[in-house]
C-alpha positions in Angstrom: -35.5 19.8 -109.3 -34.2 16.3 -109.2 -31.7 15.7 -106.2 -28.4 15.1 -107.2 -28.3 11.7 -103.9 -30.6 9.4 -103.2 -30.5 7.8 -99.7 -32.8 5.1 -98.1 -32.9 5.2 -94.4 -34.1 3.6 -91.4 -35.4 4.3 -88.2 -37.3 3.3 -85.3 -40.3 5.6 -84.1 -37.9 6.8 -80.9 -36.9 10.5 -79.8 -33.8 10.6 -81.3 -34.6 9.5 -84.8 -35.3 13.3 -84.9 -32.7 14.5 -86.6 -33.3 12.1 -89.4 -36.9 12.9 -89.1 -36.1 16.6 -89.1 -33.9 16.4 -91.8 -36.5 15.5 -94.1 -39.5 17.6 -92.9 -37.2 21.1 -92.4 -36.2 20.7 -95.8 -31.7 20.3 -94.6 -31.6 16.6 -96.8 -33.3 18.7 -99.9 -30.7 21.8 -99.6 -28.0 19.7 -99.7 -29.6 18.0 -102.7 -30.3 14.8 -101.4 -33.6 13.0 -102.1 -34.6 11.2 -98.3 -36.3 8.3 -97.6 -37.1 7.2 -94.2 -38.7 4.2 -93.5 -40.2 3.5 -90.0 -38.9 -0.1 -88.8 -40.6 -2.4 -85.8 -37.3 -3.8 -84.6 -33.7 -3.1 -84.2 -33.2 -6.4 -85.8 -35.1 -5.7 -88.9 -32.7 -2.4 -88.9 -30.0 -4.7 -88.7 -30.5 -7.1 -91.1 -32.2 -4.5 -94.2 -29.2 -2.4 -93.8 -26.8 -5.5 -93.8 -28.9 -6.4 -97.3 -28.6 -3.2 -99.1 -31.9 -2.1 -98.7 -30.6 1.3 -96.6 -27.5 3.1 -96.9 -28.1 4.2 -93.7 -30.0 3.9 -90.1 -31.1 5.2 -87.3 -28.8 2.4 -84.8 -28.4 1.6 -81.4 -23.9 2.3 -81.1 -23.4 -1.0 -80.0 -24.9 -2.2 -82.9 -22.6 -1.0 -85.0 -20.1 -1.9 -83.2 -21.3 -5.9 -83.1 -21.4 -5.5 -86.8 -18.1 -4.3 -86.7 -16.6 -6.9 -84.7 -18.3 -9.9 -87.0 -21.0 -10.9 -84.5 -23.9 -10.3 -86.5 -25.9 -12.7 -88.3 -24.8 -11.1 -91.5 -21.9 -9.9 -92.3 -22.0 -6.0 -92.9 -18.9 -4.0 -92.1 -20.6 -1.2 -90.6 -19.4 2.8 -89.6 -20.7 5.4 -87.5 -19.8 8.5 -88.9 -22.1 10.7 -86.5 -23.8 10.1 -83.3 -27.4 11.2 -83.2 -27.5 12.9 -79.9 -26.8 12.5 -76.1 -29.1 10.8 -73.1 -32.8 10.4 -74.2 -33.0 7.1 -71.4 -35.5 6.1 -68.6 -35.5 2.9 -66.8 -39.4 2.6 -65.4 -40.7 0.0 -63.3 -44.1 -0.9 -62.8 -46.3 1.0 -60.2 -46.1 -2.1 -57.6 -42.8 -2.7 -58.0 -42.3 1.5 -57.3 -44.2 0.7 -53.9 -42.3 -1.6 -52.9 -39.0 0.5 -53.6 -40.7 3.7 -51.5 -41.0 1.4 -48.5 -37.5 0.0 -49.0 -36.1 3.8 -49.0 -36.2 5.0 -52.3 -35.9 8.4 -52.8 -38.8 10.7 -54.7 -36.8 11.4 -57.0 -34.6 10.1 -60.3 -31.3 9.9 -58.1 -29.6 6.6 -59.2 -27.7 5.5 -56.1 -30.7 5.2 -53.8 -32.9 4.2 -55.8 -30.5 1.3 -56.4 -30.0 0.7 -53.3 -33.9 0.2 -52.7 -33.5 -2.3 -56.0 -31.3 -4.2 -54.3 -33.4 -4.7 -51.2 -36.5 -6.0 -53.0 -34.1 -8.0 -55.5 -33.3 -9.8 -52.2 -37.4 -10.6 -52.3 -37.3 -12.4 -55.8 -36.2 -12.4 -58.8 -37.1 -9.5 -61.0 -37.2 -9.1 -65.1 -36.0 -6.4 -66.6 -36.6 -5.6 -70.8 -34.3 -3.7 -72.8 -34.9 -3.2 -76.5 -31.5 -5.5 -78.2 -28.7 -7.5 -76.3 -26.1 -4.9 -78.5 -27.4 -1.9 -76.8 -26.5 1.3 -74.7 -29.9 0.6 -72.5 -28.6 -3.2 -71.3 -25.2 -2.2 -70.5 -26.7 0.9 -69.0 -29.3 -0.9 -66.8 -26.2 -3.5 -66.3 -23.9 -1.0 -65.1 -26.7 0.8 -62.4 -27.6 -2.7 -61.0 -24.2 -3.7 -60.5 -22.9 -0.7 -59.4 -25.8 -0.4 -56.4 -24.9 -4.5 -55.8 -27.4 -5.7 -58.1 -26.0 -9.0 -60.1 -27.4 -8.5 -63.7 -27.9 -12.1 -63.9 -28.2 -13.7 -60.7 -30.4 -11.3 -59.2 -32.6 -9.9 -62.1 -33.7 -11.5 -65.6 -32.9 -9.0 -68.8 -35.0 -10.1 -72.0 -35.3 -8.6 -75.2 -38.6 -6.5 -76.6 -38.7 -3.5 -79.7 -39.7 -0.5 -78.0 -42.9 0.0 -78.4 -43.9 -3.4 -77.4 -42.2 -2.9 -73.6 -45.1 -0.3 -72.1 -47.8 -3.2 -72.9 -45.7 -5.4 -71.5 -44.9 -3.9 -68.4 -49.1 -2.9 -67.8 -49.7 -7.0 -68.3 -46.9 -7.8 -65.6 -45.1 -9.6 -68.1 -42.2 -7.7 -66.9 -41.5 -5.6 -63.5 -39.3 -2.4 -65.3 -37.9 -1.8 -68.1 -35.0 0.6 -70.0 -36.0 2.7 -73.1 -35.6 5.6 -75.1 -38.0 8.0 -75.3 -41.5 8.3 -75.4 -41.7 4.9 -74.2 -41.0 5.7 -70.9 -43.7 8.4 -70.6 -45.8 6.0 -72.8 -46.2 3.7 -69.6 -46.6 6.5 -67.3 -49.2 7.8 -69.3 -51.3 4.6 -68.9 -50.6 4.3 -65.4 -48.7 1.4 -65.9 -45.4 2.5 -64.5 -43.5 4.8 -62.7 -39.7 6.5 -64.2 -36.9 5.0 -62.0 -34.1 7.0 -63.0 -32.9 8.1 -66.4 -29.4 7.9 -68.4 -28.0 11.2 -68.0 -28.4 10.3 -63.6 -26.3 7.2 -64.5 -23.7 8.6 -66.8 -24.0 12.2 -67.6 -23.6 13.3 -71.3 -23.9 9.7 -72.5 -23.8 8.3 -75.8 -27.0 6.7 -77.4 -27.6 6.3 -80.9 -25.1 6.4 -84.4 -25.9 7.2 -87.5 -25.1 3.5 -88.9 -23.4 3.2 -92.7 -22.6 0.6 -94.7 -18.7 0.8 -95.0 -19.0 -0.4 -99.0 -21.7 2.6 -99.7 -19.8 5.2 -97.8 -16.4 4.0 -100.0 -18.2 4.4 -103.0 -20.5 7.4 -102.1 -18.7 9.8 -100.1 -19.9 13.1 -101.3 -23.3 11.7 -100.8 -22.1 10.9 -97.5 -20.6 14.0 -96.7 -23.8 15.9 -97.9 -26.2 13.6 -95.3 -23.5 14.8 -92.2 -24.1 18.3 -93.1 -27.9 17.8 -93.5 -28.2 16.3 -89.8 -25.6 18.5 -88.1 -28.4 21.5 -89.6 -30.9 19.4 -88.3 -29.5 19.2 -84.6 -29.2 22.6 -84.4 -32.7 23.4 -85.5 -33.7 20.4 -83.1 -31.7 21.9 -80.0 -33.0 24.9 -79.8 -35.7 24.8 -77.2 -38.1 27.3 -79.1 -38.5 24.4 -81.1 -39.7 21.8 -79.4 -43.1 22.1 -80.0 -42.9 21.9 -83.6 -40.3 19.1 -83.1 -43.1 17.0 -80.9 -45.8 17.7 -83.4 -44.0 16.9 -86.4 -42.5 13.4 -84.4 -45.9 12.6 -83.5 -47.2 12.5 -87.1 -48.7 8.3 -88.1 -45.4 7.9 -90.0 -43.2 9.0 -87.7 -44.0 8.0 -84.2 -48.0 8.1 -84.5 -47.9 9.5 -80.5 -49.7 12.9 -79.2 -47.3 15.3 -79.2 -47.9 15.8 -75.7 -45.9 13.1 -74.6 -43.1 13.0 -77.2 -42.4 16.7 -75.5 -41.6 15.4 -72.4 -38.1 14.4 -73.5 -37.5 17.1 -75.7 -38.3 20.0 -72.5 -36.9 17.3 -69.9 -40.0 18.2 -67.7 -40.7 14.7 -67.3 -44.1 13.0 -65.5 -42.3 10.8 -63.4 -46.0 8.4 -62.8 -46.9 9.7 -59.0 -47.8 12.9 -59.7 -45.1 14.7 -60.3 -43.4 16.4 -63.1 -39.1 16.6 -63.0 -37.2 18.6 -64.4 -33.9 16.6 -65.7 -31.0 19.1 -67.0 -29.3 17.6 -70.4 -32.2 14.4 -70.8 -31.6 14.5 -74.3 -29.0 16.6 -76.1 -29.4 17.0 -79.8 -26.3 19.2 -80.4 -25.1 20.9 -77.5 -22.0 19.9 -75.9 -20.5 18.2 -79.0 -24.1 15.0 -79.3 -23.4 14.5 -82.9 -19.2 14.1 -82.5 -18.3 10.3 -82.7 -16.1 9.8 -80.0 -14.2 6.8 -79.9 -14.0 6.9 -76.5 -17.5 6.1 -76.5 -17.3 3.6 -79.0 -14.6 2.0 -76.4 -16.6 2.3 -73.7 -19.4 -0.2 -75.3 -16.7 -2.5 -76.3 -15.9 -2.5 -72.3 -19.1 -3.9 -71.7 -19.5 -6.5 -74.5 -16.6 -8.1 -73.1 -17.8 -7.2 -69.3 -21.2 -9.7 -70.4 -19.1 -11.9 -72.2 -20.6 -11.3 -75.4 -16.7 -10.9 -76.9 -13.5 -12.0 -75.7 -10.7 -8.8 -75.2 -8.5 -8.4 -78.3 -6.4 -5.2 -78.9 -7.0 -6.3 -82.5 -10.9 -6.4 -81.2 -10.4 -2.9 -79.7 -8.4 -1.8 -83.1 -12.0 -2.7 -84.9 -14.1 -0.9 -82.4 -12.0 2.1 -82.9 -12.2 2.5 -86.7 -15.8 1.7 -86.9 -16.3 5.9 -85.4 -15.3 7.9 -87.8 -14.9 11.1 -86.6 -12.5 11.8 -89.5 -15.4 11.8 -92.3 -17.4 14.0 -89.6 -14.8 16.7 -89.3 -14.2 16.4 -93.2 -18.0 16.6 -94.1 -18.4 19.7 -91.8 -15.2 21.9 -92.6 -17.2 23.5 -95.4 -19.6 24.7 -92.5 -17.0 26.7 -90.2 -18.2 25.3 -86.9 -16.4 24.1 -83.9 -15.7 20.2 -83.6 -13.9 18.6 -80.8 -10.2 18.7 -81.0 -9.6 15.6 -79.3 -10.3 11.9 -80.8 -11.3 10.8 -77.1 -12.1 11.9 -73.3 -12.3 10.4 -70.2 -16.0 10.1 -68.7 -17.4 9.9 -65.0 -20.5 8.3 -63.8 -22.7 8.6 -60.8 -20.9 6.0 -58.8 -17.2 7.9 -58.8 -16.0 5.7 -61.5 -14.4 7.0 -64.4 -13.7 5.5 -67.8 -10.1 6.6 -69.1 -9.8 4.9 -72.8 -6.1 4.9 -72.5 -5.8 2.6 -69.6 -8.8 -0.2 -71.4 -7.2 -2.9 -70.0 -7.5 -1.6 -66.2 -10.9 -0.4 -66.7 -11.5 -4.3 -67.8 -9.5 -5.9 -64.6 -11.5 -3.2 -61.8 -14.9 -4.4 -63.6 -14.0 -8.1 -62.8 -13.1 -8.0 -59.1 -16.0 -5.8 -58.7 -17.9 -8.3 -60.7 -16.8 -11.1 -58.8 -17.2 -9.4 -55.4 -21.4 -9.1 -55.9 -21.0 -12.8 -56.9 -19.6 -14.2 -54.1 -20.9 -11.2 -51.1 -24.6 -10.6 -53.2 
C-alpha cells in the first residue's frame, strides 16, 4: 500500500534515537501512513547542516541545537522547531580509570552522587588542568557538565578544557588519554566501561532530575507546508514511547537498537540505559531511578521552560547576548501547540501548563518567570569561583 507521507530523517546511533528507531521497526510510522526513512549520521554537525539543506524534514537533535538555529547562530540559516522532545535523562559523565583513582583518594564517594564527587573534581582540578569532551558546543551535555563543575567550584574554563567529539569517537578517545572524562548519551558511557577505559562519574538525572535531552528537530518551512504529515509523525512517536517505556520491552528495544544500521552495539550494553542497572567500571552495577525516560512523566511534552533553561546557559557561556526578543525566539521554537493538536485525536493526558519551575542537585531552582534573576544569581556565582577558585 503506498503511504500517503514520506519523511527523511536523521539520527545519531544514541539511546534516545529510539523512538525514531522504534517507530519504524514496530510498524507506528506505517499505521499512520507514513513511509520512514532514517538515516544514521556521524556527527551532530552533519545533522545540522543536511537538515538545514533540505535533505531531512526531520532529526534526531540535541534541544540546544534547535534552539541555536533558532536564534540565527548557525552556519546556515534554517528556522528550526521542536515540536516533541524525545525523552528525559539518558546522560553519564565518565572519567578515565586514573583520573577515578585519583578522585577515590580525594574523597569521592562510590557512588553516582554529584556533590561529592564534585567536590573530589575540584581537589584534583587544583592538580592540573583537566579536558573534558562533550559531543557539540549547542548541547544539553556541555551546559550540563558546565553547570556540575561550577556548581561544586569547578571554573568551566579556567580550571578544566571542554572540546568537541561525535559520540562515538569520545570512548577511544578517553582509552588513548586524549581526554581525562567525558559527557555522553547513552551507550557511550557503558561503551568505555566496557573496555576498561573508564569509570561513570555521575549521570544527568543526579544533576538535574527529569531533564530534558533531545527534540525532535523540524524544518519550520516543511512543517508550514506539511502539517498533517507532521501531525501523523507526533502520533507515530508518542505510540512509539509508550511501547518503548514499558520495561517488558527493553529487551527487544536493545536488540533491535543494536542492529549494524542502527547503533551496530551488543545489545548487552545498549540495555544498560534502558533497565538503568548501570556498570559503573569498578565492579559494580547501579541502579539509577528515571536514567532515561521515554514517556513517563510527560518526556515527549516540549516544555518551554526547558527550552528557556538552555537559552540561560548560551548566554551564561557567552555564546549569545540576553534579548527578551532572544528569549521571544527561544520560546516559539517549542511548540507544544502542534504537540497537543497532533495528539487530541488520541485522548491522552498532556501537560496543562506551557512551563514549570525545575530543581537541581545543588538547591537551585530554575523559575522561567523570573529569567532575568536566574541570569544575575548565575553571574555573581560565576564571578565568585573566578576570583575565590
Amino acid at each position: 500500500m503506498t503511504a500517503d507521507f514520506q519523511i527523511s530523517a536523521g539520527f545519531m546511533p544514541l539511546l534516545d534515537s529510539m523512538l525514531l528507531v522504534a517507530a519504524q521497526e514496530k510498524g507506528f510510522a506505517a499505521a499512520e501512513s507514513i513511509e520512514l526513512r532514517l538515516v544514521r549520521e556521524t556527527s551532530w554537525a552533519n545533522i545540522r547542516d543536511r537538515l538545514a539543506v533540505g535533505q531531512f524534514e526531520v532529526a534526531h537533535m540535541l534541544a540546544p541545537m534547535a534552539l541555536a538555529a533558532a536564534l540565527g547562530l548557525t552556519p546556515i540559516p534554517s528556522p528550526t522547531i521542536a515540536p516533541m522532545a524525545l525523552g528525559l535523562g539518558g546522560n553519564g559523565i565518565t572519567v578515565s580509570t586514573d583520573l577515578w583513582e585519583r578522585l577515590l583518594a580525594a574523597g569521592a564517594p562510590s557512588g553516582l552522587e554529584a556533590a561529592g564527587t564534585g567536590a573530589a573534581l575540584k581537589q584534583v582540578a587544583a592538580g592540573g588542568r583537566l579536558r573534558f569532551g562533550v559531543v557539540h558546543p549547542y548541547s544539553a551535555h556541555n551546559y550540563e557538565l558546565r553547570y556540575w563543575l561550577s556548581a561544586c567550584g569547578v571554573h568551566p574554563e579556567a580550571d578544566v578544557e571542554i572540546v568537541v567529539l561525535p559520540p562515538p569517537l569520545l570512548p577511544d578517545a578517553l582509552a588513548s588519554g586524549a581526554i581525562d572524562g567525558y559527557c555522553v548519551g547513552e551507550p557511550w558511557n557503558s561503551v568505555a566501561v566496557a573496555a576498561g577505559a573508564g569509570r561513570i562519574a555521575t549521570v544527568k538525572s543526579a544533576i538535574w532530575r527529569s531533564s530534558p535531552e533531545k527534540v525532535l528537530g523540524v524544518r519550520r518551512d516543511w512543517a508550514e507546508q506539511h502539517p498533517q504529515a507532521l501531525a501523523a509523525l507526533l502520533r507515530s512517536l508518542y505510540r512509539a514511547a509508550l511501547w518503548c517505556g514499558a520495561p517488558e520491552n527493553a529487551a527487544e528495544a536493545a536488540a533491535m537498537l543494536g542492529q549494524k544500521h542502527y547503533l551496530d552495539l551488543p545489545p548487552a550494553l545498549i540495555e544498560h540505559g534502558l533497565t538503568g542497572q548501570l556498570a559503573l567500571g569498578d565492579g559494580r552495577v547501579e541502579p539509577v531511578e528515571d536514567f532515561f525516560l521515554p514517556q513517563a512523566r510527560a518526556a515527549t511534552y516540549p516544555s518551554t521552560s526547558h527550552a528557556l533553561w538552555f537559552y540561560s546557559q548560551m548566554v551564561r557561556w557567552g555564546q549569545v547576548g540576553h534579548a527578551e526578543e532572544r528569549a521571544r525566539q527561544v520560546e516559539a521554537c517549542y511548540r507544544p501547540d502542534l504537540y497537543r493538536a497532533a495528539l487530541a485525536p488520541l485522548r491522552v493526558p498532556v501537560p496543562a501548563a506551557m512551563a514549570k519551575i525545575d530543581g537541581f542537585f545543588d538547591g537551585q531552582a530554575f523559575d522561567p518567570a523570573r529569567l532575568q534573576d536566574y541570569l544575575d544569581a548565575q553571574r555573581r556565582a560565576d564571578a565568585a569561583i573566578a576570583h575565590f577558585g
